[in-house]
N, C-alpha and C positions, 0 to 999 in steps of 0.2 A: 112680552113682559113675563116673567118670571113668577112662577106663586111658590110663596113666604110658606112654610110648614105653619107657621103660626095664622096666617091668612092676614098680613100684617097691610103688603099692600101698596107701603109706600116707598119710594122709592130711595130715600130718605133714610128707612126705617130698613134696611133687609138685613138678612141675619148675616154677615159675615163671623166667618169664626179667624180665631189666632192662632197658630200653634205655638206654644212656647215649650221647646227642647228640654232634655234633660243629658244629653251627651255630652255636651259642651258648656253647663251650665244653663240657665233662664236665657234661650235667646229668641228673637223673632224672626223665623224664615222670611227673606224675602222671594224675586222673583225666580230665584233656583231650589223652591222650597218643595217642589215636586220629587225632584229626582235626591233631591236631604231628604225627606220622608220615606221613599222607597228604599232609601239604604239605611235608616234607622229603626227599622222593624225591631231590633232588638229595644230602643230603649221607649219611655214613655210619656204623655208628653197632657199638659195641661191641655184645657178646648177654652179658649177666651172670645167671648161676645161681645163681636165688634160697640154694636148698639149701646148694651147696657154696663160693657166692664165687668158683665159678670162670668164668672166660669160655672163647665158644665160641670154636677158633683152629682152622687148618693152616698148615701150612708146604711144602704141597708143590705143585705146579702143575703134574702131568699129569690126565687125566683119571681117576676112580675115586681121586681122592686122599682118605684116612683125616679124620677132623675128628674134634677129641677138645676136651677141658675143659681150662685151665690157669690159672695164673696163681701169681704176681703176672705182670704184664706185662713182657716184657725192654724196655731202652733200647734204639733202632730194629728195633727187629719189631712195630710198633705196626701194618702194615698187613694182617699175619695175623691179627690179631683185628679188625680191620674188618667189616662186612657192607655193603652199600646195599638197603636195602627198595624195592624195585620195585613200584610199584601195580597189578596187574595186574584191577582190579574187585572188588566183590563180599566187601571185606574182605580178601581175597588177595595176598596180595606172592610176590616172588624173593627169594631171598637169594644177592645176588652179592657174590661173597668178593673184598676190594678185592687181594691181595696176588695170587693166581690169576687175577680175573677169570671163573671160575667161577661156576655154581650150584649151591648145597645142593640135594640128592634126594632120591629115597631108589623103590625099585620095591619095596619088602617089604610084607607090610600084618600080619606074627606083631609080638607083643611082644618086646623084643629086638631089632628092625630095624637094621643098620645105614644109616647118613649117609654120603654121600658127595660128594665134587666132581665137576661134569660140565658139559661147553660144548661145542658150541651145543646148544639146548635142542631136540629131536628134534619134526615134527611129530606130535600126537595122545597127547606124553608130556605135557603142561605138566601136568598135574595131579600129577604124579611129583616137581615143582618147585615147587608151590606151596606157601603156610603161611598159614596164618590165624592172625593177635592177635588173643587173646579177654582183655581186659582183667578183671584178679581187684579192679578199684577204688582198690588199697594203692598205685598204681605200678607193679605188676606183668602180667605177661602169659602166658597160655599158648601157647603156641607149635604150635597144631596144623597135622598135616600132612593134605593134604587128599586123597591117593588111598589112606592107611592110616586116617585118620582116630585115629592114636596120635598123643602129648603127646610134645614132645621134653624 
């Protein structure tokens, strides 16, 4: 069994994320969503939570900035829930937050970890900044982190 970033638990309950595109309009990758994302490095793309319908955002743009769930989406803050997936090898991306210009972290490796924003990317940390899409077939994706090896 799988452990939940949030130490959620159930089976029921796991984080899937969505991506929804911005190349082609608002769309939802399905099961060729792998090799769409590694050739859309350029553009950026919402994080939609299967669970709760909410998307990943921040709003703040120092470093150690908070990233939480929200949604529906406000009329122009659309580039706080932005992401750009960065190809970094090996199934690996960045998630650089279009509104900051940040990357998603995270140095915890307990369940409960928090998320946060941080730039530039420290020598000998990247693994603190990476994620891995592990596609669940539906559309969906798990979002693992790669130096906690926890589910966001």
């Amino acid at each position: 069994m799988k452990t939940d970033f949030f130490n959620i638990g159930h089976r029921s309950r796991r984080q899937f994320i969505q991506l929804l595109g911005f190349s082609t309009g608002l769309v939802t990758f399905g099961s060729i969503a792998k090799k769409t994302v590694a050739q859309s490095n350029s553009g950026y793309y919402y994080l939609k939570q299967q669970f709760s319908g909410k998307y990943i955002c921040s709003g703040e743009m120092e470093n150690g900035g908070k990233i939480w769930f929200w949604s529906p989406i406000p009329d122009g803050h659309e580039s706080r829930y932005k992401f750009k997936l960065i190809d970094t090898g090996f199934d690996y991306y960045y998630l650089q937050h279009q509104f900051s210009g940040k990357y998603v972290c995270s140095g915890e490796r307990k369940n409960g970890g928090k998320l946060w924003l941080f730039s530039p990317i420290p020598d000998g940390h990247e693994a603190r900044y990476r994620f891995k899409l592990i596609d669940t077939g539906d559309g969906y994706y798990y979002l693992q982190h790669e130096f906690s090896g926890k589910y966001v």
